[in-house]
C-alpha positions in Angstrom: -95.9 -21.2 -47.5 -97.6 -18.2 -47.1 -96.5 -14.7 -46.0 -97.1 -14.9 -42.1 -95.5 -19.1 -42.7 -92.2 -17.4 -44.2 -92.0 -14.9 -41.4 -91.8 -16.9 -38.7 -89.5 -19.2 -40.6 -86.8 -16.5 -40.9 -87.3 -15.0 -37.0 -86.5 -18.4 -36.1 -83.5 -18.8 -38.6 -82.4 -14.7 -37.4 -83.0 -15.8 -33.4 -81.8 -15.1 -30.9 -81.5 -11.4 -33.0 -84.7 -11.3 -35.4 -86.7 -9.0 -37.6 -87.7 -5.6 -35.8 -90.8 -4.0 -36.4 -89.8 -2.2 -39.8 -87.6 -4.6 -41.2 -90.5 -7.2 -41.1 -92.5 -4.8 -42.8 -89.8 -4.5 -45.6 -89.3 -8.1 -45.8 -93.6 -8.6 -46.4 -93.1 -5.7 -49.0 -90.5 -7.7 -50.6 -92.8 -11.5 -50.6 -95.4 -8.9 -52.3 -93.4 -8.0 -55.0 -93.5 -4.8 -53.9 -90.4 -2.3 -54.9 -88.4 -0.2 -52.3 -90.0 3.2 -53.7 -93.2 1.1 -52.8 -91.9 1.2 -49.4 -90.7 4.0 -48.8 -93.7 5.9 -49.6 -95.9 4.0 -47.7 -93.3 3.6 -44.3 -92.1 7.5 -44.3 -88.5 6.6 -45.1 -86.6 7.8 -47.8 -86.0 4.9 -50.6 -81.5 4.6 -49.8 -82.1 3.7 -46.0 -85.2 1.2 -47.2 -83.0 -0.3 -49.6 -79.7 -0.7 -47.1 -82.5 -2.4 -44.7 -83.5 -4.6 -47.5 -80.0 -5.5 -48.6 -79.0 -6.2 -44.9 -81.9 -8.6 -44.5 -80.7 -10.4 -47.3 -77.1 -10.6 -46.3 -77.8 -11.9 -43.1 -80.0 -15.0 -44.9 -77.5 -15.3 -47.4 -75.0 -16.2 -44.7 -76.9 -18.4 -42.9 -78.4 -20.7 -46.0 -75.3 -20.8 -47.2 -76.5 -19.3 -50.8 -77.5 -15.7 -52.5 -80.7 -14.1 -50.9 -82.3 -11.2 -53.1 -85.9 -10.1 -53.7 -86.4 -12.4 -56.8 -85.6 -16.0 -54.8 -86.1 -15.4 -51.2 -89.9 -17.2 -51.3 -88.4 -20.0 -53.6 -85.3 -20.8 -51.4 -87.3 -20.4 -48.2 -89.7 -22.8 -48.9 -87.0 -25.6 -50.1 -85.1 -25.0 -47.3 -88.4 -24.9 -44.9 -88.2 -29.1 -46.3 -84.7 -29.8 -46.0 -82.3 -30.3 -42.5 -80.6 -27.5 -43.1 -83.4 -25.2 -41.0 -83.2 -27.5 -38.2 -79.6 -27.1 -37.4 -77.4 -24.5 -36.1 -75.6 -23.5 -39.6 -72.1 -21.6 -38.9 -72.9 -18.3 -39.2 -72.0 -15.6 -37.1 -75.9 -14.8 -36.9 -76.2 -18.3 -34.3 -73.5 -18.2 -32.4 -73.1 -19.3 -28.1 -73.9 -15.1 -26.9 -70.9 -16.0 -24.4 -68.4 -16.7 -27.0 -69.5 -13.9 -28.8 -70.0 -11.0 -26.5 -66.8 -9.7 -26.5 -65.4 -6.3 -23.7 -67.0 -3.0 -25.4 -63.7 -1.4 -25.9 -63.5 0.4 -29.1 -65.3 0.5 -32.4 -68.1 -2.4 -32.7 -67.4 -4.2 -36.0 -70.0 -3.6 -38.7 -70.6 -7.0 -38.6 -71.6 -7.5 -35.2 -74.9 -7.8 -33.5 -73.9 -6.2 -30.7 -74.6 -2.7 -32.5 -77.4 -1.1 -30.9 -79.6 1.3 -34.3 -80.9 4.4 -32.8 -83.2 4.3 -35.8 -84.3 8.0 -36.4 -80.5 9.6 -35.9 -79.0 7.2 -38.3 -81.9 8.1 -40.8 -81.1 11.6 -40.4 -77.2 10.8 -40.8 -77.8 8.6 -44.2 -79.8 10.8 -45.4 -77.2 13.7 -45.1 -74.4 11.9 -46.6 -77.6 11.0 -49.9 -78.0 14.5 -49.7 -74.4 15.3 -49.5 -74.3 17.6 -46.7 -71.2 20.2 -46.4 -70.7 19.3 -42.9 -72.4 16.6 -40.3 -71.5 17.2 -37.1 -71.3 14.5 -34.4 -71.5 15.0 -30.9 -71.7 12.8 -27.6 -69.7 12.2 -24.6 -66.8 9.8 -24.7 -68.0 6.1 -25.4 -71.7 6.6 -26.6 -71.0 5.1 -29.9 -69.7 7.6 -32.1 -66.8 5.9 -33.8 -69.1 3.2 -34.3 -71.6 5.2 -36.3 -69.1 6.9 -37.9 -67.9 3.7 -39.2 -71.3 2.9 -40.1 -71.9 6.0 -42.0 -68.7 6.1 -44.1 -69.7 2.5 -45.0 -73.2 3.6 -46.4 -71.0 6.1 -48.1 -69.0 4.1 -49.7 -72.3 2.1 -51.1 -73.3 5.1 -52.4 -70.5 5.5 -54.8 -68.4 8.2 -52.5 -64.5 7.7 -52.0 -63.9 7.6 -48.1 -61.3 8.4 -45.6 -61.5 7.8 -41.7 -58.9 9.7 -40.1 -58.8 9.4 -36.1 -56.9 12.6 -34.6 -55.2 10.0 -31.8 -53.1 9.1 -34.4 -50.9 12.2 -34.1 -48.0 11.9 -31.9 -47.2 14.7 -29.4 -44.6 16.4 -31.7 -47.2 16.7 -34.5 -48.3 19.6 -32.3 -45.9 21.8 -31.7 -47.0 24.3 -34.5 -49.6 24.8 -37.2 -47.0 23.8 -40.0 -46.6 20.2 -38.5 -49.9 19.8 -37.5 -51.4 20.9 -41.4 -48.3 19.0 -42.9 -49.2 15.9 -41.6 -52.5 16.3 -42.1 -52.2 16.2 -45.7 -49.8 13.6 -45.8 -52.3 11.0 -44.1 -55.5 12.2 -46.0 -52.9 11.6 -49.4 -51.9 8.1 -48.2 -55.2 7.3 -47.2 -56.2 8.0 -51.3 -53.2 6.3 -52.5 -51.9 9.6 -53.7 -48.2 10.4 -53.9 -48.2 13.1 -51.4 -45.8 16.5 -52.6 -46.0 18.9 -49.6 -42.5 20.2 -50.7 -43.9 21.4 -53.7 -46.6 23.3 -52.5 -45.8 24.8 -49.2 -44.4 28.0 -48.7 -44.4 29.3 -45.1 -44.9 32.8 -46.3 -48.6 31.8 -47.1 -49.5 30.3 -43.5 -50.9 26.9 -43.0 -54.1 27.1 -43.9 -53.7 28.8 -47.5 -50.9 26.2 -48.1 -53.8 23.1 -47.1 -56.3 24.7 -48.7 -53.9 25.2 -51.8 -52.3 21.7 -51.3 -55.9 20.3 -51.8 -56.6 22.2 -54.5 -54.0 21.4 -56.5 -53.2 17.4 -55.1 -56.1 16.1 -53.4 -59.4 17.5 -55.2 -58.0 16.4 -59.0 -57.2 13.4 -58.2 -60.4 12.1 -57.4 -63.4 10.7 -59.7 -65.7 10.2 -56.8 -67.3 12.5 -54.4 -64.8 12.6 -51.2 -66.3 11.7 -47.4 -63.6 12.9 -45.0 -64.9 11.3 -41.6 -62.7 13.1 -38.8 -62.5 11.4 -35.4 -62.0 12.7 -32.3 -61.4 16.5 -33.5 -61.7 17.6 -29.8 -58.0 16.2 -29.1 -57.1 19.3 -30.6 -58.9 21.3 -28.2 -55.1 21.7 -26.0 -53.0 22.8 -28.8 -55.4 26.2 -29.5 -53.1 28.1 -31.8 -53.3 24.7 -34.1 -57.0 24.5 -33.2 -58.1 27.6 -34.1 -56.6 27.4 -37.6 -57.6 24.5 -38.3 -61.1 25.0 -37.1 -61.1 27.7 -39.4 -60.1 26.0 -42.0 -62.6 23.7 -41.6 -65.4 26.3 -41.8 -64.1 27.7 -44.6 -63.8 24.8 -46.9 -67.8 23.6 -45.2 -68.7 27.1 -47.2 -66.7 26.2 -50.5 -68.4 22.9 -51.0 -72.2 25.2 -49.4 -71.7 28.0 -51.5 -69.6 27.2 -54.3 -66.3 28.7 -55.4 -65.8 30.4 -58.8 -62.4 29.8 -59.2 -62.2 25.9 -58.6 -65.4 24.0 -58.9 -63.2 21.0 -57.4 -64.6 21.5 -54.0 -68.0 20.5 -54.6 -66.3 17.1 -54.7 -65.5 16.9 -50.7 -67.8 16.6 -47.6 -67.0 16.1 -43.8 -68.2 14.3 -41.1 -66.5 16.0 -37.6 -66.5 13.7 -34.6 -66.4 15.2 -31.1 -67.1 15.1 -27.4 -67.2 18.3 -26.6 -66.9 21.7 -28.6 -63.7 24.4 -28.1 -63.7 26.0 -24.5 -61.7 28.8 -26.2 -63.1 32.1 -27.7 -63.8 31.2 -31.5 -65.5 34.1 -33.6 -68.8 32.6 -34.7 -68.1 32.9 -38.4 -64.6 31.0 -37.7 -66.9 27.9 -36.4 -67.3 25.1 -37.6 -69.9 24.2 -34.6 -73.1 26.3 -36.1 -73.0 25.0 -39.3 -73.6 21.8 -41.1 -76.5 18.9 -40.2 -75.8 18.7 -36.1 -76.2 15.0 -34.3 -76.1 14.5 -31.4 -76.3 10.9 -29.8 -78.5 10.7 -27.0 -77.8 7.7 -24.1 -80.0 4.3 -24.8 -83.5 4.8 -24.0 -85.1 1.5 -22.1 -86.5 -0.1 -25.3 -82.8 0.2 -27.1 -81.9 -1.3 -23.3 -83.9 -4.1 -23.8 -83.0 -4.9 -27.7 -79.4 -5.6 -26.3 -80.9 -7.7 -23.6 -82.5 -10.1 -26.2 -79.6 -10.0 -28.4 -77.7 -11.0 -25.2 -79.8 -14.0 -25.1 -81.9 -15.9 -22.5 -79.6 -15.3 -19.5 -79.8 -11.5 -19.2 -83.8 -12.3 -20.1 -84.1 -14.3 -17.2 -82.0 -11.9 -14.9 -82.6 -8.2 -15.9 -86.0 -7.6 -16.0 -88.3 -5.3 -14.2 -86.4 -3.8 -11.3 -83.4 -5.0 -11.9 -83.4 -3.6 -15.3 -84.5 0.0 -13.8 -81.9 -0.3 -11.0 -79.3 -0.5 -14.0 -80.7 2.4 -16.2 -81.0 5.0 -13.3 -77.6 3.3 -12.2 -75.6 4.5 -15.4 -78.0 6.6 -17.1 -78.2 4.7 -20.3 -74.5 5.0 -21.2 -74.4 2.6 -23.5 -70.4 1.5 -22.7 -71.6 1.1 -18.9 -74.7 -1.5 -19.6 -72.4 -3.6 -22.1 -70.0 -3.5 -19.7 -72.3 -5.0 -17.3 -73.7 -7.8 -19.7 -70.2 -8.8 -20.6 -69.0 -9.6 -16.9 -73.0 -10.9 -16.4 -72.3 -13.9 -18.8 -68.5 -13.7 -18.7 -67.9 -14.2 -14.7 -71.3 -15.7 -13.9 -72.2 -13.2 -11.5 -75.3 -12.5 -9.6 -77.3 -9.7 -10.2 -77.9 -7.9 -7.2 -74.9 -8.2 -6.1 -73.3 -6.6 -9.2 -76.0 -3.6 -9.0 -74.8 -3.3 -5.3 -70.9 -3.4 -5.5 -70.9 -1.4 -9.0 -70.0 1.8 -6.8 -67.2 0.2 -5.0 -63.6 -0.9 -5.8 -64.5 -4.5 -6.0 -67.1 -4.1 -8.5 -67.2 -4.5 -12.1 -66.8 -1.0 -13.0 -63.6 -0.8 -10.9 -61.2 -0.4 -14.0 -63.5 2.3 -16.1 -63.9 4.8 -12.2 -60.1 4.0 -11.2 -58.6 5.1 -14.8 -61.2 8.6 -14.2 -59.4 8.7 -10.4 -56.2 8.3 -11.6 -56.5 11.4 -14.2 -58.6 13.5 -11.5 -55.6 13.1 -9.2 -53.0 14.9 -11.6 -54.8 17.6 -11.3 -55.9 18.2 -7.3 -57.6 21.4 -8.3 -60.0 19.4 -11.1 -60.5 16.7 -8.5 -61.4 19.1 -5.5 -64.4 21.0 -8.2 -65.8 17.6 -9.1 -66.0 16.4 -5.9 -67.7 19.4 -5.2 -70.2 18.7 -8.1 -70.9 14.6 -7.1 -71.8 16.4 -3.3 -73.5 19.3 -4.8 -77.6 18.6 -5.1 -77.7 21.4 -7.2 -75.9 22.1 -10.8 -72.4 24.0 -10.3 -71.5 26.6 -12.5 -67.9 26.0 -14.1 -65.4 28.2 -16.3 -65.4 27.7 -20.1 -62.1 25.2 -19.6 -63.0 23.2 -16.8 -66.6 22.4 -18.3 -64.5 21.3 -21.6 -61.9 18.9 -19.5 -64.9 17.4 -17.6 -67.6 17.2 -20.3 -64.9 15.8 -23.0 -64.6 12.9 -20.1 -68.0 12.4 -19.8 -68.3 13.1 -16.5 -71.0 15.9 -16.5 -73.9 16.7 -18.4 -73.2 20.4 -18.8 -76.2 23.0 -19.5 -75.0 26.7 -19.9 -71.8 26.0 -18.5 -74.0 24.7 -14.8 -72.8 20.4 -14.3 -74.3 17.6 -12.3 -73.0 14.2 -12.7 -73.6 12.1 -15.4 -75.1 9.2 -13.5 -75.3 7.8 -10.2 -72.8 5.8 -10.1 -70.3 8.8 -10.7 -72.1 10.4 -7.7 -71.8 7.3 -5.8 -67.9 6.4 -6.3 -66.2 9.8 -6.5 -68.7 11.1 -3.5 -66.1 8.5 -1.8 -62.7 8.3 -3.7 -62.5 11.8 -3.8 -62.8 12.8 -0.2 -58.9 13.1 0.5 -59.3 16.3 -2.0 -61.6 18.4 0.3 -58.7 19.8 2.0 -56.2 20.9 -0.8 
């Protein structure tokens, strides 16, 4: 078979999710023998993210023949298969499964594993190559549900094929009493990052509340965490803006935070331990309170920030959905969604799910989507119920979803709505983050013009 032959054989084996543009032109590298330096000189990419391409390619073929894909067999075990029966059927794999069965509600992280993961190719090279590089600090930043516990995932997974040690520590896992002062807060803090290494954690035997919290972390780390590793140390912190309401605890450990980014930067004479640990800060939105700019942790570091799907990354989840979205979202349709929900990624997979899922019809979804009987009703009535707690927050974004130009908000409010992702805030001015926010609040809201 020759190289054009093999192609087509594995797009038809990957379907209904084969090779894009640049992982075909990996995989012809690859039946030429060619080696991923090769590659990545002639593509433009750096050699680590060819190679995790490469590798991925192979996975996926390896599970689906049933056998071990690399660079030195693939032509050999192509061509026998391309003669046996196994090609013609539907192997189990994950890779050729019903899109119904396997389209699942996007709630949550999207398993590395799963198809469903849109790449947003040029950010995620950026991100690998920061973590190769081993940036202090990578920053990212989106609203709520654009994918960035799924890329965090993603990147701490790279990580950990680079030979780093990795810890994933979500700040929704500290209960409310974690938060009543700096001392809990820190405490627990370093018992979870010990657990999470399998270290013995001995807080008693550091902390002294004469030193303050963050002398006692940054000592506790010193002393406990930092020794006891061989590997380089990825701390990947999720949803760091949770802290944003406790701003005493905040502030320190923003601080903190900062100062340890310009230990691992800069160096520190006394304990050359620190060159050891890098961070990856998650967040929606960045503090509303006053922060001295040398305190931040938000001008420093490799910042990335995830942008909503752009109308080709629309239509790659389309195909991956399979030939009943094809048929269905296409042309206007498809731009009636987009301007509909502004590429929030959640929003269309939302849509897709209850497209196959309840066997709906199109238009008719794309017309009831603003309504209570439409199949955004759970995401807008959870945003209505947390509006109505607070009348005054309700009344100023009704006042921005009636407003046709941008309205100028205080520091806090722009944080509360922006860490929602209702806005897309520009020098503290808001508009609405897609139409059919506009829409739906234009109308639930109305009972709050008079408060």
């Amino acid at each position: 078979m020759d190289n054009n032959e093999l192609i087509i054989l594995v797009n038809k084996l990957l379907k209904p999710n084969p090779l894009n543009s640049l992982e075909e032109k990996v995989l012809r590298g690859c039946f030429a023998n060619k080696t991923y330096q090769n590659l990545s000189d002639n593509l433009g990419y750096t050699h680590d993210y060819i190679r995790v391409l490469g590798a991925g390619i192979f996975k996926r073929l390896s599970h689906l023949l049933g056998e071990k894909i690399k660079k030195s067999n693939i032509c050999e075990i192509l061509t026998q298969k391309n003669h046996t029966t196994h090609i013609t059927k539907n192997p189990p794999t994950p890779y050729i499964i019903n899109p119904p069965k396997d389209l699942k509600y996007p709630d949550g992280i999207i398993p590395l594993s799963s198809k469903f993961y849109i790449q947003r190719p040029w950010l995620e090279l950026r991100c690998y190559q920061g973590i190769v590089q081993k940036e202090p600090l990578i920053r990212l930043k989106s609203s709520q549900k654009t994918g960035k516990s799924s890329l965090l995932t993603r990147m701490l997974n790279f990580a950990q094929e680079k030979g780093f040690k990795t810890v994933s520590l979500s700040f929704k896992l500290a209960s409310n009493d974690i938060y009543t002062d700096s001392n809990s807060f820190f405490k627990w803090f370093c018992a979870v990052v010990s657990q999470k290494l399998n270290i013995f954690h001995q807080i008693p035997e550091i902390w002294d509340d004469i030193f303050g919290a963050n002398y006692n972390t940054t000592v506790y780390f010193e002393q406990k965490i930092l020794p006891n590793i061989k590997q380089p140390l990825l701390l990947g912190l999720d949803d760091v803006d949770l802290i944003f309401e406790h701003e005493n605890i905040a502030k320190d450990f923003l601080t903190l935070l900062r100062s340890w980014s310009e230990k691992v930067q800069l160096g520190d004479l006394e304990n050359e331990n620190w060159q050891k640990i890098h961070f990856i800060i998650v967040h929606s939105t960045e503090a509303y309170f006053p922060l001295n700019l040398n305190n931040s942790p938000f001008n420093v570091g490799l910042s990335i920030k995830l942008p909503s799907f752009s109308l080709a990354q629309v239509e790659e989840l389309i195909s991956i959905c399979g030939s009943k979205c094809l048929e269905q979202i296409k042309g206007q349709n498809l731009q009636k969604l987009i301007d509909l929900v502004g590429g929030n990624p959640y929003l269309i997979q939302i849509f897709f799910y209850h497209l196959y899922q309840d066997n709906l019809d199109v238009d008719q979804m794309l017309i009831e989507a603003t309504t209570e009987e439409g199949i955004y009703r759970n995401h807008l009535t959870f945003y209505l119920n947390y509006l109505s707690i607070s009348p005054p927050l309700a009344k100023l974004y009704y006042k921005i979803v009636k407003s046709e130009d941008a309205v100028k908000l205080s520091s806090q409010d722009g944080f509360k709505l922006d860490s929602l992702g209702l806005v897309i805030l520009n020098n503290n001015h808001a508009i609405p983050r897609c139409e059919l926010y506009r829409q739906y609040f234009s109308n639930a809201l109305e009972s709050f013009i008079n408060l």
